[in-house]
C-alpha positions, -999 to +999 in steps of 0.1 A: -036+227-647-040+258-659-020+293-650-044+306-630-044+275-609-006+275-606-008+307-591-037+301-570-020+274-557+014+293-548-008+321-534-022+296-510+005+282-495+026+313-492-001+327-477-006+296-452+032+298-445+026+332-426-004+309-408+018+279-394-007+258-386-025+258-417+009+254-433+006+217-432-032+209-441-022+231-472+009+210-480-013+182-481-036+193-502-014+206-525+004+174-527-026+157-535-030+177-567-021+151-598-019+173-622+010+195-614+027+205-642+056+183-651+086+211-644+075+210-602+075+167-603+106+146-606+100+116-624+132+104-616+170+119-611+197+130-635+221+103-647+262+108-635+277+137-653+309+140-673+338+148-655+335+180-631+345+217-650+370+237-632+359+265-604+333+273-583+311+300-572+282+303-545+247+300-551+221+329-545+188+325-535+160+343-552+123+347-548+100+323-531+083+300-558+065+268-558+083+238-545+083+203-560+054+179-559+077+156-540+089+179-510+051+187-503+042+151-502+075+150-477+062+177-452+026+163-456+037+132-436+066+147-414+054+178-403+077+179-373+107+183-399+117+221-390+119+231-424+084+223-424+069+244-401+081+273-382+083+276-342+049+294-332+044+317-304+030+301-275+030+298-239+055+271-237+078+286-266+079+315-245+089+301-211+118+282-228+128+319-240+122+337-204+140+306-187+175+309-208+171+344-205+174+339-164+202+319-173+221+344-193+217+366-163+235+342-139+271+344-161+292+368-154+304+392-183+345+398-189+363+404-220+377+379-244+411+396-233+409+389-201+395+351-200+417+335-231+444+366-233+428+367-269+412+401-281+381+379-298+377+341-290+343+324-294+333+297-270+302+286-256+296+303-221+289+283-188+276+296-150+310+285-138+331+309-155+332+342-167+322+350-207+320+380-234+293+389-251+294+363-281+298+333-257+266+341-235+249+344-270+263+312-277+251+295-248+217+308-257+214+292-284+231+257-273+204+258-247+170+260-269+188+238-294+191+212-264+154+217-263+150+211-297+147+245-315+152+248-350+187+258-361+170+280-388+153+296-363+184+308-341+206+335-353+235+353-335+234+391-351+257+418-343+248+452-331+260+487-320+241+493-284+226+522-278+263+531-262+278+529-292+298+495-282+297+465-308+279+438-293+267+403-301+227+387-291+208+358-302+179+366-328+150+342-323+126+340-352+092+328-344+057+333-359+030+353-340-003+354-352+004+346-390+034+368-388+070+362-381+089+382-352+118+385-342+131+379-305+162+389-288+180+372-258+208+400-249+223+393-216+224+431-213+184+432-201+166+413-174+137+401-199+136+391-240+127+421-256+113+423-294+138+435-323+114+466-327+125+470-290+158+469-290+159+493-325+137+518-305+160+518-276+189+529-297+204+493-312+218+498-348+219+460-358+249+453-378+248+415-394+237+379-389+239+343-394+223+332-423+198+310-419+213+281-434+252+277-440+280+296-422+275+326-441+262+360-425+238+384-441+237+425-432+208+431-414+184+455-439+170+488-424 
């Protein structure tokens, strides 16, 4: 395969990756290509290593680049595999959203202070007793990942209101026509209401879960 192929290649499927459901027919394809060059196919694993060295340090993602041969082979026959494919926008996606959203609605908001004596203790809310901010946002998200959301796609963010108070929402990242969005269930508004929304109504959003690990990531401008 040539470079021009190579790239042609990683053009397609970044571009069907913004077009979920021509994500998969491209995987397939791609993974019926032979003649990918030998650094994207593993022809088998490394042998056990010499004893560990000393330290260790976190590892930092960079750009988006072609993945192996093997891992589009792997989301060519599980598709339902959530790193495979994001959630779309749909009618049904977004009656699971409006329903929690009711539910969010129904708990009744009290400081940490006053429900653990703590000034900041995170807990998953319920409708039975009283929560903060952080645990409605939590219960959110236990909710749609009950109903079989993606983790990846379910981020608790900070943000300064439009009040000035720090407060804490659920981020929901789902693709609309070829391009992602982000969602927000805040237990401060009757409906979900887009991230543009929420930044034109005076939100300043802080930080947010990474999407994988237990890291957070500040929330670029």
């Amino acid at each position: 395969m040539n470079d021009m192929t190579v790239h042609e290649l990683a053009s397609g499927l970044i571009g069907a990756a913004r077009k979920p459901k021509h994500f998969v027919q491209s995987l397939k394809r791609a993974a019926a290509i032979a003649t990918l060059p030998a650094a994207f196919a593993l022809a088998g694993c490394a042998t056990m290593p010499a004893a560990p060295a000393g330290g260790a340090a976190a590892m930092r993602d960079g750009g988006i680049t072609l993945p192996p041969r093997g891992w589009l082979d792997y989301c060519g026959r599980n598709a339902k595999d959530p790193s495979c494919l994001a959630v779309q926008f749909d009618k049904e996606h977004w009656q699971q959203l409006l329903n929690v959203q009711a539910s969010l609605r129904a708990i009744r908001r009290q400081d940490d202070s006053r429900n653990s004596g703590k000034a900041d203790f995170w807990q998953v809310a319920s409708k039975e007793q009283s929560a903060d901010c952080e645990d409605i946002a939590l219960a959110a998200r236990k909710q749609l990942l009950d109903a079989g959301w993606p983790l990846s796609a379910l981020r608790l963010a900070t943000a300064w209101t439009e009040r000035g108070e720090y407060h804490v929402v659920l981020t929901v990242d789902m693709m609309r026509e070829g391009e992602k969005a982000t969602y927000i269930l805040d237990n401060r508004f009757a409906t979900v209401l887009s991230y543009q929304k929420l930044a034109s109504l005076g939100y300043r959003f802080h930080t947010r879960q990474a999407a994988r690990g237990p890291n957070w990531v500040v929330i670029a401008s």
